[in-house]
C-alpha positions as CSV (number, residue, x, y, z in Angstrom):
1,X,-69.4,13.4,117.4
2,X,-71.0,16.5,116.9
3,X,-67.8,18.2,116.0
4,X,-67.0,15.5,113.5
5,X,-71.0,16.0,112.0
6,X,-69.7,20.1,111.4
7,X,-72.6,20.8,113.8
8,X,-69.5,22.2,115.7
9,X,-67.0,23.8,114.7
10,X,-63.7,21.9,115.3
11,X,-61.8,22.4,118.1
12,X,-59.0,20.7,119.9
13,X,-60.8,19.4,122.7
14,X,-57.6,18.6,124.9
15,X,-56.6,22.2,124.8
16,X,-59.9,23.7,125.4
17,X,-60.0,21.3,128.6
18,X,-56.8,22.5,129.6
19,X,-58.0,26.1,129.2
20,X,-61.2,25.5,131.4
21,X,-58.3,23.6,134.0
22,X,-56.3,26.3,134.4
23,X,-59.0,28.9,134.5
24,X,-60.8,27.0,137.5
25,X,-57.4,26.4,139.3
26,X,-55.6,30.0,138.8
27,X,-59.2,31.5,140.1
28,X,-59.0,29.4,143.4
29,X,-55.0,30.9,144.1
30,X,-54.5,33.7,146.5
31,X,-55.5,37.0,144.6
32,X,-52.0,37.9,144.4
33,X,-50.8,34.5,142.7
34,X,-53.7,34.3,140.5
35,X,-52.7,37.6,138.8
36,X,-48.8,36.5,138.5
37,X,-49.8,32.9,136.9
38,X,-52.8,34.0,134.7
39,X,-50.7,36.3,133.1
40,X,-47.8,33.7,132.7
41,X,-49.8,30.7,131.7
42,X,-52.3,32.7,129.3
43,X,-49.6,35.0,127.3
44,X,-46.4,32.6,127.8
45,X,-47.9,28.9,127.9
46,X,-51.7,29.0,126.5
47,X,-50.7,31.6,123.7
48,X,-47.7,29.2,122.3
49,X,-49.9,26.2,122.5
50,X,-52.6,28.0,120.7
51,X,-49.9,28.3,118.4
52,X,-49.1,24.9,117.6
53,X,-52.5,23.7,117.8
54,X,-53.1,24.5,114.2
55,X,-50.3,21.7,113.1
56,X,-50.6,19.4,115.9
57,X,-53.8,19.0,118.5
58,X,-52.4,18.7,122.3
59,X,-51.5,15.1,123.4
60,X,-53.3,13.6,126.8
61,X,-49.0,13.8,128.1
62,X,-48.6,17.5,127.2
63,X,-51.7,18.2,129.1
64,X,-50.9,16.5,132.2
65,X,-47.5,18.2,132.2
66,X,-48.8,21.2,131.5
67,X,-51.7,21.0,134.8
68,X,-48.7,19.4,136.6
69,X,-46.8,22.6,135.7
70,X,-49.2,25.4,137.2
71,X,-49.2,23.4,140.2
72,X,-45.6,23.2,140.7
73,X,-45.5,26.5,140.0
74,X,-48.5,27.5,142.6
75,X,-46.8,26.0,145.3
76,X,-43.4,27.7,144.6
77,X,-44.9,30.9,144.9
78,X,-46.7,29.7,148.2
79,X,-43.6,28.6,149.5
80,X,-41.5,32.2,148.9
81,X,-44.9,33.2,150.5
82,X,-44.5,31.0,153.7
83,X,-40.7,32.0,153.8
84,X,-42.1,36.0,154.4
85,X,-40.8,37.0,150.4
86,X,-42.3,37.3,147.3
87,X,-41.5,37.7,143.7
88,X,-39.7,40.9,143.8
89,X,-37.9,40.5,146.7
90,X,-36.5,37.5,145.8
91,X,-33.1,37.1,146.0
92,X,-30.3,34.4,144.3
93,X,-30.0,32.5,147.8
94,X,-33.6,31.8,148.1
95,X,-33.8,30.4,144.3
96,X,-30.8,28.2,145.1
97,X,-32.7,27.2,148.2
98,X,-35.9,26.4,146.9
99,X,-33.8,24.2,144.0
100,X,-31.4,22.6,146.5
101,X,-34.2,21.1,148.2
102,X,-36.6,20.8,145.2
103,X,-35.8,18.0,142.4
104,X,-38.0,18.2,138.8
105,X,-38.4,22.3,138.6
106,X,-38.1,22.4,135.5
107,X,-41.3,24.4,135.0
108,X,-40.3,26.4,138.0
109,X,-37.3,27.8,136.3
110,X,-39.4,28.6,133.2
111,X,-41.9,30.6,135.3
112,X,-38.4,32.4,137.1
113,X,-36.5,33.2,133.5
114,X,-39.8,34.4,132.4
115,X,-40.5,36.8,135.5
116,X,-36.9,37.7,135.1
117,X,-37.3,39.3,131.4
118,X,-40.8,41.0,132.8
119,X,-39.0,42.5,135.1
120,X,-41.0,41.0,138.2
121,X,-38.1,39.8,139.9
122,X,-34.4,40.6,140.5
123,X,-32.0,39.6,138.0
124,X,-32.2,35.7,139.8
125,X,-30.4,33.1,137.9
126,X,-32.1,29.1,138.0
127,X,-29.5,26.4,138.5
128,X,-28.4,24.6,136.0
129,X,-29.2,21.4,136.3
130,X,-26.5,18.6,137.3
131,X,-26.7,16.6,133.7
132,X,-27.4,12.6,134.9
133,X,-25.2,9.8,133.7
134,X,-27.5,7.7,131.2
135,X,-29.4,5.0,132.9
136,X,-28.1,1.7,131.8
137,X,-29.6,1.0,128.2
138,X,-31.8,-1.9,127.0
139,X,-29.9,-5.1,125.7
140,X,-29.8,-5.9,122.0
141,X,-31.0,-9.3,123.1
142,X,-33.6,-8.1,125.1
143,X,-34.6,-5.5,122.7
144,X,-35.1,-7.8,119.3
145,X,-37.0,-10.5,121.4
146,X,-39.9,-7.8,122.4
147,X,-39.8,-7.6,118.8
148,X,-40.1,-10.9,118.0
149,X,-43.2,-11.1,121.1
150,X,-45.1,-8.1,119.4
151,X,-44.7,-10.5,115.6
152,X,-45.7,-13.4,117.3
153,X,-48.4,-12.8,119.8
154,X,-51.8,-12.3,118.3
155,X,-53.3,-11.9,121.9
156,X,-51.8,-8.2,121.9
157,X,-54.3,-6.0,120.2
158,X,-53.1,-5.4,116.4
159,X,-52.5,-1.8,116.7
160,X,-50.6,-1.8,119.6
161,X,-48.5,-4.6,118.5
162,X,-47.7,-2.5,115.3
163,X,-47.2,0.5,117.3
164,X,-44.9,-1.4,120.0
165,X,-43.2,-2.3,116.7
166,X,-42.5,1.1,115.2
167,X,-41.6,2.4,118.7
168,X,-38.9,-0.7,119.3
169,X,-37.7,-1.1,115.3
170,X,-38.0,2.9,114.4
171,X,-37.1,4.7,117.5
172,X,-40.7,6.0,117.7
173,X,-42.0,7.9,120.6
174,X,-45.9,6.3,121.3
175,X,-47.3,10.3,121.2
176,X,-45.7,10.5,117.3
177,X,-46.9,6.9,116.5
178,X,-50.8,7.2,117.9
179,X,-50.9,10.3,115.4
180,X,-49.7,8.9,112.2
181,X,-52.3,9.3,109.4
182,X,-53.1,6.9,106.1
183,X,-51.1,10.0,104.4
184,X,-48.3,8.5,105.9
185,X,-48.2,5.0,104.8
186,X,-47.8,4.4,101.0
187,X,-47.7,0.7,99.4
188,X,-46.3,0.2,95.7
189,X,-45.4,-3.7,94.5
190,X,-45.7,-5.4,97.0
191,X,-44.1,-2.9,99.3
192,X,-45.2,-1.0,102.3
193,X,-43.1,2.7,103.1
194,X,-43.9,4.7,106.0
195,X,-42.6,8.3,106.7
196,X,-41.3,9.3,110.3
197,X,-39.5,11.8,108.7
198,X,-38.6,13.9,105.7
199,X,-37.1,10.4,104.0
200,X,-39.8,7.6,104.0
201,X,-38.4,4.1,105.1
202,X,-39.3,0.6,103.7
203,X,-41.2,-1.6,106.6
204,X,-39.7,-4.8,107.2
205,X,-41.9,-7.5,105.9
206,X,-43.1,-9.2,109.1
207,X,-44.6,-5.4,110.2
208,X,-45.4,-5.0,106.7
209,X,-47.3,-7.8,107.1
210,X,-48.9,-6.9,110.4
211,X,-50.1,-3.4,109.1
212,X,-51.3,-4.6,105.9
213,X,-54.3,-6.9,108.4
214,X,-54.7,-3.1,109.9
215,X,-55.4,-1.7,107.1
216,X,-57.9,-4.3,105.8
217,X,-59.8,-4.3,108.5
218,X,-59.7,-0.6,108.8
219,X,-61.3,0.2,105.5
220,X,-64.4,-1.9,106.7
221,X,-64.8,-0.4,109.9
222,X,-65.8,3.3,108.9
223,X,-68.5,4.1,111.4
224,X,-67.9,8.0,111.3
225,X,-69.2,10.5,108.8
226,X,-68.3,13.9,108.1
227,X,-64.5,15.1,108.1
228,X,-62.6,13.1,110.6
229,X,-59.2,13.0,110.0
230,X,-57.7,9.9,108.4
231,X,-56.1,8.6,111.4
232,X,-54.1,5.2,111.1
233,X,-55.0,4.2,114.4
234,X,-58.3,5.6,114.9
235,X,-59.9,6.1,118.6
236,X,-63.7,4.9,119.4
237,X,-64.5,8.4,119.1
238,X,-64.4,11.1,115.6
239,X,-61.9,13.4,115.8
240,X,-59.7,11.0,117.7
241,X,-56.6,9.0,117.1
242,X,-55.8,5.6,119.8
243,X,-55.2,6.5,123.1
244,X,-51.6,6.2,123.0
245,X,-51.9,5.0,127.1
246,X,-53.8,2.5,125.9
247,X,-51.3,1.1,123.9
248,X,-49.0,1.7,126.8
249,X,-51.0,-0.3,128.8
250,X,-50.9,-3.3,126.4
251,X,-47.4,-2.9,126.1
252,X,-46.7,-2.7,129.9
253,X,-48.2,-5.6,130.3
254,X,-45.3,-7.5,128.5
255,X,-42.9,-5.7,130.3
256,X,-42.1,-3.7,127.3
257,X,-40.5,0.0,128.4
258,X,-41.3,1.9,125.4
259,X,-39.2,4.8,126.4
260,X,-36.4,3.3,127.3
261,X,-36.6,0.6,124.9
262,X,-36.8,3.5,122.2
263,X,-34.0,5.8,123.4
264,X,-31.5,2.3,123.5
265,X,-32.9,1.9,119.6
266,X,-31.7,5.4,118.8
267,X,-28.2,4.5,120.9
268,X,-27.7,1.5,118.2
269,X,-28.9,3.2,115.3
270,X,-26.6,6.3,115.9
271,X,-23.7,3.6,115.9
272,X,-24.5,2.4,112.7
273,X,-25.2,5.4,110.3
274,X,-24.7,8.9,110.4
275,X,-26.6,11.3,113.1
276,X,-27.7,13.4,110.5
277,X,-29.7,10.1,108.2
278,X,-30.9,9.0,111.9
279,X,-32.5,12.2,112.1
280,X,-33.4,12.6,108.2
281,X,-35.4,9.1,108.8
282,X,-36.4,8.9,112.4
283,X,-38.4,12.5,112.7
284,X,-36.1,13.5,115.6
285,X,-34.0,16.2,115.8
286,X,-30.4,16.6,115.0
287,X,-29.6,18.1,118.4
288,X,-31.7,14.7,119.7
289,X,-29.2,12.2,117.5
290,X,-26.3,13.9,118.1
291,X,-26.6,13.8,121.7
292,X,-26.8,9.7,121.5
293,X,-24.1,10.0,119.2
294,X,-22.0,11.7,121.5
295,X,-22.5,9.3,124.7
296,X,-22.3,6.2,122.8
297,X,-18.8,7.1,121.4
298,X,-20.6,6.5,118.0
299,X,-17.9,9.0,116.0
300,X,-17.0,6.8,113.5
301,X,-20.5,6.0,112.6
302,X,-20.0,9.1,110.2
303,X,-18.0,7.3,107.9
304,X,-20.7,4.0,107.0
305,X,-18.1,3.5,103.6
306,X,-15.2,2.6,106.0
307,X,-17.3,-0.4,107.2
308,X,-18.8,-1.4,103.7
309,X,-15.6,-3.3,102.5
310,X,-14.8,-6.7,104.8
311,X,-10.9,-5.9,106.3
312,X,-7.9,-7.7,104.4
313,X,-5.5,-10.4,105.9
């Protein structure tokens, strides 16, 4: 509240917790850990969120994974410790060890790639990964009647039921959705557009519908002064978008997956248009729609033209 008053200057408050989080939890390491992680997390982790921080403020999941991560990497060093080594003397056959017997190192391998170009280790290669086959996707039928529960249900809280909808109807991840701003949503005739990406897409007129009793009861529910950003789903808080587990939580409750729900949304949407105008539309990346091109066998959805004319007898 202060912040959003300008009797602080603005920070992002999730970062500068994660800051004072890492500081307290690298000082309580062994002396000689402390001074390997410090440096990694404050000029290879800390430095690149910095970074980003002036587009995109940290989400509550970033931080977790990023506290998560110094631990993980804490007690990898602890256990090269135990096993009578450390950092330089580390050899191939202890990494492929540590990794046989260690799933979801992902921020352990980081850490090792990044010692390796410092030069504080031996030229140590990390394991690729073994890529998994896709767990089995959400049915279309399963799919559209969450949609039709998050319409229907007025017990759902309205913003979650419009966010449920852009993650299930637009491939949306819940992080992108709990940050969209008024900016992003522009009405003209009757018509509401919102843009994911660089192309803005018409809403369907049922979640038209639905965000249009958002908005209305936005606009009379300005309790902040000061220069909050315009958040579409604003938090209890200034400064602060929903809490986007929350919305989770609502959603969970209806046995509504959002992440897999969204990457089987991407799956059909890849089969239906190009990867490229999924992308364009969506906000994801090319790499991202490619890749659900690719598994789904979704080749021919390059050529939408073939498909526009009805075969002939």
């Amino acid at each position: 509240m202060l912040i959003s008053a300008g009797t602080l200057p603005a920070i992002d408050v999730r970062l500068n917790d994660l800051e004072n989080f890492a500081a307290t939890f690298i000082a309580d390491l062994p002396a000689e850990h402390a001074a390997i992680v410090g440096q990694y997390f404050n000029w290879e982790v800390f430095r690149k969120l910095r970074q980003r921080s002036s587009k995109r403020t940290l989400s509550t999941g970033a931080y977790d994974t990023r506290a998560t991560d110094l631990r993980k990497i804490a007690n990898f060093l602890y256990w090269i410790t135990n096993h009578g080594l450390d950092l330089p003397s580390l050899s191939q056959a202890t990494v492929d060890r540590y990794f046989a017997g260690h799933s979801s190192q992902a921020a352990v391998g980081t850490f090792l790639n990044w010692a390796v170009r410092r030069g504080l280790t031996g030229p140590v290669t990390v394991p690729r990964r073994t890529p998994t086959i896709p767990s089995t996707t959400v049915p279309d039928d399963t799919l559209w009647s969450k949609v039709d529960l998050l319409i229907e249900d007025d017990s759902i809280p309205l913003s979650s039921r419009i966010i449920g909808l852009l993650a299930l109807v637009f491939a949306q991840r819940l992080s992108d959705c709990v940050r969209l701003h008024l900016s992003d949503i522009t009405a003209h005739d009757g018509t509401i557009r919102i843009a994911f990406g660089t192309t803005p897409l018409t809403l369907p007129e049922a979640i038209a519908d639905l965000l249009s009793r958002h908005l209305e009861e936005l606009s009379g529910h300005r309790p902040f002064v000061g220069d909050a950003p315009e958040w579409l789903f604003p938090g209890a808080t200034p400064q602060h978008h929903t809490s986007e587990a929350n919305v989770a939580l609502h959603l969970a409750r209806h046995r509504i997956q959002i992440r897999k729900a969204q990457q089987a949304r991407i799956d059909q949407l890849v089969q239906q248009v190009p990867a490229s105008i999924v992308a364009d539309t969506l906000g994801i990346s090319i790499n991202t729609a490619i890749r659900h091109a690719a598994r789904t066998n979704a080749t021919w959805g390059a050529y939408p033209e073939l498909r526009a004319t009805p075969p002939q007898d």
